[in-house]
FINUVEX-806488 format. One line per 5 residues: number of its first residue (from 0); their letters; for each residue x negated, y, z of C-alpha. Coordinates in steps of 0.1 Angstrom, whole numbers. Layout:
// FINUVEX-806488
NUM	A	X,Y,Z  ...
// end
This chain:
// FINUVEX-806488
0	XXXXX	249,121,-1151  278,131,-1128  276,100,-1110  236,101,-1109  240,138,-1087
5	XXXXX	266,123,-1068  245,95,-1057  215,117,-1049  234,138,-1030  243,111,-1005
10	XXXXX	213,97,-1003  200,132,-992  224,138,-964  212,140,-932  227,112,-911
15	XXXXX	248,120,-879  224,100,-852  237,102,-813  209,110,-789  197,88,-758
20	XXXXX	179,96,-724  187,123,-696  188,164,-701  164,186,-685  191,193,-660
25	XXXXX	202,159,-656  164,147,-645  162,179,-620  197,170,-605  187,135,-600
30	XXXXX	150,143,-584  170,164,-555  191,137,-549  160,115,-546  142,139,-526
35	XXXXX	175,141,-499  178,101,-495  140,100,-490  142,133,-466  172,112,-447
40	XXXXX	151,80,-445  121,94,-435  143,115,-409  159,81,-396  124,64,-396
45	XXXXX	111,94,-375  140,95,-349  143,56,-350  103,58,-338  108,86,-318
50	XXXXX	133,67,-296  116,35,-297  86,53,-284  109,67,-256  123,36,-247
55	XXXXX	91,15,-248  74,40,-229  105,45,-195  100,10,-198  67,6,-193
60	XXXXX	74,38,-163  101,15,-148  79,-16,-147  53,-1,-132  69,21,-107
65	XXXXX	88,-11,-97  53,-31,-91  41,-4,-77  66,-1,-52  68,-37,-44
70	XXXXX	33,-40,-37  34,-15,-13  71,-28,4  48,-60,9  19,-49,26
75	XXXXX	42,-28,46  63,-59,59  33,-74,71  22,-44,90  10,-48,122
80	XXXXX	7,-87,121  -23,-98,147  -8,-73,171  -3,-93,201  35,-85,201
85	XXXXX	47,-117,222  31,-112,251  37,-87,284  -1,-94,293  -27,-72,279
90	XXXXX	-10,-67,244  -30,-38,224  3,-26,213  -2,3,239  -40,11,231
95	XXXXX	-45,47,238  -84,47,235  -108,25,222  -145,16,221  -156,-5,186
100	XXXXX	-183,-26,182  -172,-41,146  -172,-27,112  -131,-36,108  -129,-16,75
105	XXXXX	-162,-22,52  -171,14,59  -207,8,75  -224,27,106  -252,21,129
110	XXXXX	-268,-15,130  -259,-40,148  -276,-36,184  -279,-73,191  -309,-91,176
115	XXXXX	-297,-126,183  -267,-121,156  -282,-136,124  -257,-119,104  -259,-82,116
120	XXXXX	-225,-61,110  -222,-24,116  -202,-4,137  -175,20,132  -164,48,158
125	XXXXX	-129,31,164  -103,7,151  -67,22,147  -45,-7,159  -17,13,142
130	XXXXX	6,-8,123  5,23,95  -9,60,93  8,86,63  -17,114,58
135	XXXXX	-2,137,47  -9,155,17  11,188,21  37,206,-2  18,204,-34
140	XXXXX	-1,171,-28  7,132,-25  2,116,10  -11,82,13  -5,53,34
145	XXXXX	-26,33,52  -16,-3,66  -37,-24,92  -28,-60,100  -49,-90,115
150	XXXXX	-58,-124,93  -62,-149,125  -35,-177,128  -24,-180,155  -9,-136,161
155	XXXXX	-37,-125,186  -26,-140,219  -47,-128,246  -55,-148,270  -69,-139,306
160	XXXXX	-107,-132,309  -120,-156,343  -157,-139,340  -176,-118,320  -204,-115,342
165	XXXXX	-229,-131,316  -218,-108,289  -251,-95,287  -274,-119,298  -257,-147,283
170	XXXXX	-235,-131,253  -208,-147,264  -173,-142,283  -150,-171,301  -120,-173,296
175	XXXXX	-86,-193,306  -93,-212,270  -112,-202,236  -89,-220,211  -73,-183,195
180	XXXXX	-108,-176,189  -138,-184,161  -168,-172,146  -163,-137,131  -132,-124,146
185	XXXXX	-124,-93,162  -123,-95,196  -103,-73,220  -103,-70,248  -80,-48,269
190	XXXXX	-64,-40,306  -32,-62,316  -12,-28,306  -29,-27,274  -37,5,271
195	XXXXX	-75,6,274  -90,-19,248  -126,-25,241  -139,-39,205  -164,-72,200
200	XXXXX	-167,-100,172  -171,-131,179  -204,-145,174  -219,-162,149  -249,-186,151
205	XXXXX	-269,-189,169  -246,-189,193  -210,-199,178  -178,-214,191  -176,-247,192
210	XXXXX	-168,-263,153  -173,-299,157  -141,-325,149  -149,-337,181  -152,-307,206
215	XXXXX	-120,-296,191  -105,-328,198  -122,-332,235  -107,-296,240  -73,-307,227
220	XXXXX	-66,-338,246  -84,-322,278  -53,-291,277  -26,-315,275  -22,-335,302
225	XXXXX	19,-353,301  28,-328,273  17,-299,296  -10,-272,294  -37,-278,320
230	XXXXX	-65,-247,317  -79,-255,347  -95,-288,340  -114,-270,306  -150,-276,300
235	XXXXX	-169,-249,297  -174,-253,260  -134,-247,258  -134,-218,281  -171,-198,261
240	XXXXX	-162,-171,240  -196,-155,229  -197,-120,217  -214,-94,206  -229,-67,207
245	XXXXX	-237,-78,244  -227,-49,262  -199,-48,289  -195,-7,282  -164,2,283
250	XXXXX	-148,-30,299  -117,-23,320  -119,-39,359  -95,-59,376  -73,-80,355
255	XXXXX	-88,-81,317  -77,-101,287  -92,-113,252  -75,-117,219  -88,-124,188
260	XXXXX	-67,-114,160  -93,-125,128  -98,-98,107  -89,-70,108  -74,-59,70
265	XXXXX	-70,-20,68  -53,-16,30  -50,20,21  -27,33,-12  -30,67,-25
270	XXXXX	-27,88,-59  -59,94,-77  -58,118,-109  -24,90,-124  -33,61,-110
275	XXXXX	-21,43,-79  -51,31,-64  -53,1,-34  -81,3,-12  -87,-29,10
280	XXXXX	-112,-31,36  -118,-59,62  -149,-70,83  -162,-101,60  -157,-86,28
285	XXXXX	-164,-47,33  -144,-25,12  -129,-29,-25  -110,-1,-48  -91,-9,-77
290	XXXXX	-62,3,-95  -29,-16,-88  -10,4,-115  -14,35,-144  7,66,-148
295	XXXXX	15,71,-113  16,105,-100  35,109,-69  36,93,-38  54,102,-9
300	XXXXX	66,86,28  80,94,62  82,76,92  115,60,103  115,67,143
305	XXXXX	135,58,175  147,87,199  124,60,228  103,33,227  132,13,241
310	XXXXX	153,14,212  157,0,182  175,24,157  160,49,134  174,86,144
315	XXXXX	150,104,124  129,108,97  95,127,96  64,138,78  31,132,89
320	XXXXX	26,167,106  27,181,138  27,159,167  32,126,143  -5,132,123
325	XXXXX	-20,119,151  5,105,169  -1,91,206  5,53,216  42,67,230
330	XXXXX	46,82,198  35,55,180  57,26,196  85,45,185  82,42,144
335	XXXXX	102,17,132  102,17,92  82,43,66  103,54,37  86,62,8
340	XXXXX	90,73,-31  70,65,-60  71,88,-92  60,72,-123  52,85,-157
345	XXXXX	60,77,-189  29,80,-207  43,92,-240  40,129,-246  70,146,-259
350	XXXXX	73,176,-286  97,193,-264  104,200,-230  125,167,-213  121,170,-180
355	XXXXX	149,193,-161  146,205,-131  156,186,-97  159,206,-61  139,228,-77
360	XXXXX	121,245,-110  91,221,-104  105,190,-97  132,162,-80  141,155,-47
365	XXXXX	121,128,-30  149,118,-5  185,108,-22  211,134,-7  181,156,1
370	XXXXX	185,191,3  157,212,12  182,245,13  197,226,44  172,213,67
375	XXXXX	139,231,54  118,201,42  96,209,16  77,183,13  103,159,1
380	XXXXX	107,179,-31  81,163,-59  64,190,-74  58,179,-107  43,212,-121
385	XXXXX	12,203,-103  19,165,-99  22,158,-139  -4,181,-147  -4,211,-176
390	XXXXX	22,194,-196  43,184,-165  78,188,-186  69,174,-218  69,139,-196
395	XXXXX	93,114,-182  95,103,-150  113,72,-129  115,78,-94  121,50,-64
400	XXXXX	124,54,-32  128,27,-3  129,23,34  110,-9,48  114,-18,85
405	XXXXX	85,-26,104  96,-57,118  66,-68,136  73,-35,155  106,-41,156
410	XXXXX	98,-80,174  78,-65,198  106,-70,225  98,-63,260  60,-58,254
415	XXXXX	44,-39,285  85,-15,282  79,-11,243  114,-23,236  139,-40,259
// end
């Protein structure tokens, strides 16, 4: 009986059984750690995309100012090609006024007045031989730049003008030799100082220059005689340059010259809302707009000029104002090289402010080692706070500047005194 409790008794003991899993406390401890890593993950994910974002985006800024500022350096090298700068005779170089009788820029005007041109072209008041014009667009505003150069092959050499007594009648001038020319071109036609020229185009049919292989090759063959030139054994059909309108207004007397520089291309950059827009007009096409490049908000240039026409070196830079937005033939000779600055954006808007101030609250200098304390210059300081819109400083910027000579200007040596 003893022995039957005892048993009973064991077997009714509770056993001692360990317990597995984690505590209240130990599950709460462990979400907070969870909730830090995923805090610090998402933090590093944030600033990692944040940055990338950044980077990508001054990227994309850098790119584009560069293009934008090549594009521009390019145009500018060629300015003023067409411009008969090789000769002493009648080079335009020194055109003070002008009378226009072809629609050089696309813009349109008044009909052509002569009936006989199949393909009738409107007029424009005048063509601006200038190399380049900066409008300028004041202290708050972007200027723009405008650059003209000719398309013809062979620079614009004018060549002396024997008769133009048939102008009218006839539509046509004679001349030492017509081979510059051909149907289309801009004609001008100045004084042998230069400095009154006179606007035509060459005709079209039904009246054009001569086109066949073998004219051409009469022409050729008749010019050369023992490796010399010989102008005054031409044919007439070498000498002809028809033109119209037929109208001898505004023709100079005594001794008067012709050139024909092709086309004449006038390509025009400026700032539109962000965007850097290219605006090319010529004769035969008429005039084109399109957008060379986003998130570009400023645009600014100077002129590069020489204390004289005579000389060479740069002395000065200036703004478009004054005496230089309209600046005279004298005046004119004397620019030797625009500088100019592009701002570009990055297009990625910020949560706080980025952008720190440059000369001033609004902005950066537009000139390296430019201070506007010093000399008075406003317009070289960007003013983004009106440039870059509401949220100006929640923006990055890239800025480039450049100087590019005008070395068709600059080639111009000894041209009716421009340079010696």
């Amino acid at each position: 009986m003893r022995n039957w409790v005892k048993t009973m008794a064991r077997h009714n003991q509770t056993p001692n059984i360990n317990q597995t899993g984690f505590s209240l406390i130990e599950m709460m401890v462990g979400l907070a750690i969870g909730m830090i890593v995923v805090l610090v993950i998402a933090q590093t994910l944030v600033g990692f995309e944040g940055q990338k974002r950044t980077t990508s985006g001054s990227a994309d800024a850098q790119t584009g100012g560069s293009i934008a500022t090549f594009t521009i350096q390019r145009q500018l090298q060629m300015a003023g090609y067409g411009v008969p700068i090789f000769s002493t005779n009648g080079s335009p170089i020194n055109c003070s006024n002008s009378t226009a009788a072809v629609d050089h820029d696309g813009d349109g005007g008044a009909a052509d007045p002569d009936p006989s041109d199949a393909a009738a072209v409107a007029l424009t008041p005048s063509i601006n031989i200038s190399p380049v014009v900066i409008v300028d667009g004041g202290v708050a505003g972007n200027d723009s730049i405008t650059i003209g150069r000719a398309l013809g092959d062979v620079a614009g050499l004018p060549v002396k003008i024997e008769d133009f007594s048939t102008l009218v009648t006839n539509g046509n001038v004679r001349a030492l030799n017509n081979r510059g020319c051909r149907s289309n071109d801009v004609a001008v036609i100045t004084d042998s100082t230069g400095s009154t020229c006179v606007y035509r185009r060459v005709a079209g049919p039904p009246n054009p220059l001569p086109s066949q292989d073998n004219v051409k090759q009469q022409c050729e063959t008749t010019m050369r005689t023992g490796g010399l030139v010989n102008e005054t054994t031409l044919p007439d059909e070498c000498k002809d340059i028809y033109l119209f309108p037929r109208d001898a207004t505004g023709i100079p007397s005594g001794d008067i010259y012709i050139s024909c520089p092709g086309e004449w291309l006038s390509v025009t950059y400026r700032v539109v809302g962000s965007n850097l827009e290219e605006r090319t007009g010529s004769s035969s096409t008429g005039t084109t707009t399109r957008i060379i490049m986003t998130n570009v908000v400023g645009l600014q240039a100077q002129y590069g000029i020489a204390a004289t026409p005579q000389q060479l070196p740069v002395s000065a830079w200036v703004d478009a104002q004054g005496i230089w937005a309209a600046p005279t033939a004298t005046l004119r000779n004397r620019i030797r090289a625009v500088r100019l600055v592009i701002v570009a954006r990055n297009d990625q808007l910020e949560r706080q402010v980025v952008t720190s101030p440059g000369c001033n609250a609004a902005g950066a200098c537009a000139w390296d080692g430019h201070d506007p304390t010093v000399d008075g210059d406003n317009n070289a300081i960007v003013d983004l706070s009106v440039l870059g819109g509401a949220n100006w400083n929640l923006y990055r910027y890239r800025t480039f500047e450049t100087a590019v000579s005008l070395r068709n200007m600059t080639w111009s040596s000894g041209v009716n005194g421009t340079l010696k």
